[in-house]
N, C-alpha and C positions, 0 to 999 in steps of 0.2 A: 950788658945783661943778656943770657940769653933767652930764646924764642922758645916757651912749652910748645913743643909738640901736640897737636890735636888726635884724639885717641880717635879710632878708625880701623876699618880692613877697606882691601881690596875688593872688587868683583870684576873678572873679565880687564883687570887691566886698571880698572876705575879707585881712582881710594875714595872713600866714601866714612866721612866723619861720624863719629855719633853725636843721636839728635839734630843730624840734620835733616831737610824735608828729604833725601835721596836715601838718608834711613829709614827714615817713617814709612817711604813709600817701598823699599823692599822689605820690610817687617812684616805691612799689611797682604804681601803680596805673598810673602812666605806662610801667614796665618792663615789664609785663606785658602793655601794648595793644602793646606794641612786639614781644615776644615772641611773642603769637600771629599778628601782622603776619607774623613772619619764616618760623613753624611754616607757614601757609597758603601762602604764596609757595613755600616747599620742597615743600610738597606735591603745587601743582600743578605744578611743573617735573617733580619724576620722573611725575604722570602723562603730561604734555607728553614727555616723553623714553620714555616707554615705549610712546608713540602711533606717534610719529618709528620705533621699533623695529618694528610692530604693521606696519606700511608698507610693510615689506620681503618680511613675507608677502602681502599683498593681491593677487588676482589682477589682470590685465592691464587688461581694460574697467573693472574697478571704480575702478584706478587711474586711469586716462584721463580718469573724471569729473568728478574732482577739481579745485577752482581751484588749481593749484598750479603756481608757476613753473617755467621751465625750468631755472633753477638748483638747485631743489628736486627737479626727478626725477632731475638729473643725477646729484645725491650720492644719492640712492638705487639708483640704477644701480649708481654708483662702488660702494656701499659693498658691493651685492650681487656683488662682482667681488673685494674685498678678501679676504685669507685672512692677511694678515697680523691677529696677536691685537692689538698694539700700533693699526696702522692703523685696525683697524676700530675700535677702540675710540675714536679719535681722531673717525671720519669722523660715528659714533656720535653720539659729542658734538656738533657742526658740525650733525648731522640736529636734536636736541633744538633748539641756538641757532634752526635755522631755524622748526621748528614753535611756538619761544614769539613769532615773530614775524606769525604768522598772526594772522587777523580770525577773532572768535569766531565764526561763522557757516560757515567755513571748516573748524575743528577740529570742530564739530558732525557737517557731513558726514561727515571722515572718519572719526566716532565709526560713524555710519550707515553707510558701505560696511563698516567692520570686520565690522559685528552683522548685515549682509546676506550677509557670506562665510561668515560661523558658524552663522547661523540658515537662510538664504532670506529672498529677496523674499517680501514679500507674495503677489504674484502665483505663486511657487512654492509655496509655503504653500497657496494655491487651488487650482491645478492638483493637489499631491499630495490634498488632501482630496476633488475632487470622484474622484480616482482610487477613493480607499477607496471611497465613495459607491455608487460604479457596481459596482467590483467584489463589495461585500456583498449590493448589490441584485443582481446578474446569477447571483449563488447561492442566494438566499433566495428570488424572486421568478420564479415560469415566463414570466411577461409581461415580462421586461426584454430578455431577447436577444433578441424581435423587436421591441423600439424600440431597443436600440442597435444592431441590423442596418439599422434603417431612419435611422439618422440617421449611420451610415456604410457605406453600401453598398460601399465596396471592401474591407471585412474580409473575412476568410477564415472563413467559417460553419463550417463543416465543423469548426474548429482549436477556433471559440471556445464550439460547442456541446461537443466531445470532453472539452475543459480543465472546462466549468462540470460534465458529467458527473463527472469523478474528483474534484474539488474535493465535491464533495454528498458522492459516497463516502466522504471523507476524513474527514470532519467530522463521521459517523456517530461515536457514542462505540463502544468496542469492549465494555462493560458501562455499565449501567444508572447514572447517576449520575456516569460518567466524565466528565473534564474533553473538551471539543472540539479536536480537534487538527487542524491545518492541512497537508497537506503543499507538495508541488511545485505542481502544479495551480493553488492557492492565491494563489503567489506570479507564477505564470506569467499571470493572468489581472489579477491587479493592472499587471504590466508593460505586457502587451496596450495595455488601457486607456490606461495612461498616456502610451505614447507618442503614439497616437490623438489624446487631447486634448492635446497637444502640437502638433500638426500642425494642428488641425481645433477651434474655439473652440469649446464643448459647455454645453448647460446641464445642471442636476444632472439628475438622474431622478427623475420623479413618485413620490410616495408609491403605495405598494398600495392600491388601489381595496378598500374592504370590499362584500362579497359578502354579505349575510346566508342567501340560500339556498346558498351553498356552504359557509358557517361552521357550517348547521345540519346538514348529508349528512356 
C-alpha cells in the first residue's frame, strides 16, 4: 500500500506541511506583514487627507509657491466656495485622492509652508529677534540711541528718546525685590524698531563696551 503524500510547500529549502504548527506560524506571520502593510497605508492617507484640508487655510503667496496643478487649486477654490456639508465633504475627499498623488518632494513643501504660516520664516523669526535685541539694548544701554539714530537718521529722536525715557521709568520696581514690569513705552519701542528693520536691513547692535573706570565711580 502506498504512503499519501502530505500536502505542503517549501520555504528556503524547508517543506512545511499544512496545518502544521510551522504553517500556522508562517500564516500568522505573513497576516501580520500584511496587516501592518494596511495600518501604514491608512495612516498615511488620513495624514495625506488632513494636509489636502491644511491647504484650505494656507494664505495666498504661500499657496502660489507651491507645485501644484491647476486642477489642484482649482478644487481648493471650489471647495473653499462649497457650503454644502454633503459637497464639501465630497470635494474633501477629491482634495485627499489629489494630494496621495503628489511627488514626495511636493508634500514636503507643503508640509513647510504649513509650519511657515504657524510659526514664520526664518527670516521673520530674525527680523522679530534682532527687534527684541535693539529694543533691550536701546533701554539698558545710553550709547544705543545714538547708534540707532545714526544707522537710521530719518527716525523721529524726539519720539524714540521720550518712549526709551518712560520705558527706564517703568521697569523701576515699585519695592525693593519686586518683579520688573513693562508697560506701554515698552511695547511701543519694540514696534518702533521693528518696523525700521523692516524697511531698512540692520545688523544687531554691539555689545556694551566695558568701561573699568566707569564700573569703578
Amino acid at each position: 500500500m502506498s504512503r499519501k503524500l502530505k500536502k505542503g510547500y517549501f520555504v528556503r529549502g524547508e517543506f512545511v506541511a499544512e496545518g502544521s504548527e510551522r504553517d500556522i506560524e508562517l500564516k500568522a506571520e505573513l497576516k501580520g506583514t500584511d496587516e501592518q502593510s494596511r495600518t501604514d497605508l491608512k495612516r498615511e492617507s488620513t495624514e495625506l487627507q488632513k494636509l489636502g484640508a491644511d491647504l484650505l487655510t494656507l494664505r495666498a503667496d504661500l499657496l502660489a509657491g507651491l507645485e501644484l496643478s491647476d486642477k489642484f487649486k482649482d478644487a481648493i477654490a471650489d471647495a473653499k466656495r462649497i457650503t454644502n456639508f454633503e459637497g464639501k465633504r465630497r470635494q474633501m475627499q477629491f482634495i485627499g485622492k489629489l494630494m496621495r498623488q503628489l511627488e514626495p518632494q511636493v508634500v514636503e513643501a507643503v508640509r513647510a509652508a504649513l509650519d511657515e504660516q504657524a510659526n514664520g520664516s526664518n527670516a521673520e523669526k530674525l527680523a522679530l529677534h534682532q527687534a527684541e535685541v535693539w529694543r533691550d539694548r536701546l533701554i539698558t544701554d545710553e550709547a544705543a540711541a545714538a547708534q540707532w539714530i545714526n544707522l537710521n537718521p530719518g527716525c523721529d529722536t524726539q519720539q524714540l528718546r521720550a518712549l526709551i525715557r518712560q520705558a527706564r521709568k517703568d521697569a523701576k520696581p515699585e519695592k525693593p525685590g519686586a518683579a520688573v514690569r513693562h508697560g506701554r513705552a515698552y511695547r511701543d519701542i519694540f514696534q518702533l524698531v521693528r518696523e525700521a528693520l523692516s524697511d531698512v536691513p540692520q545688523r544687531e547692535p554691539d555689545p556694551p563696551i566695558f568701561n573699568p573706570a566707569k564700573e569703578a565711580s
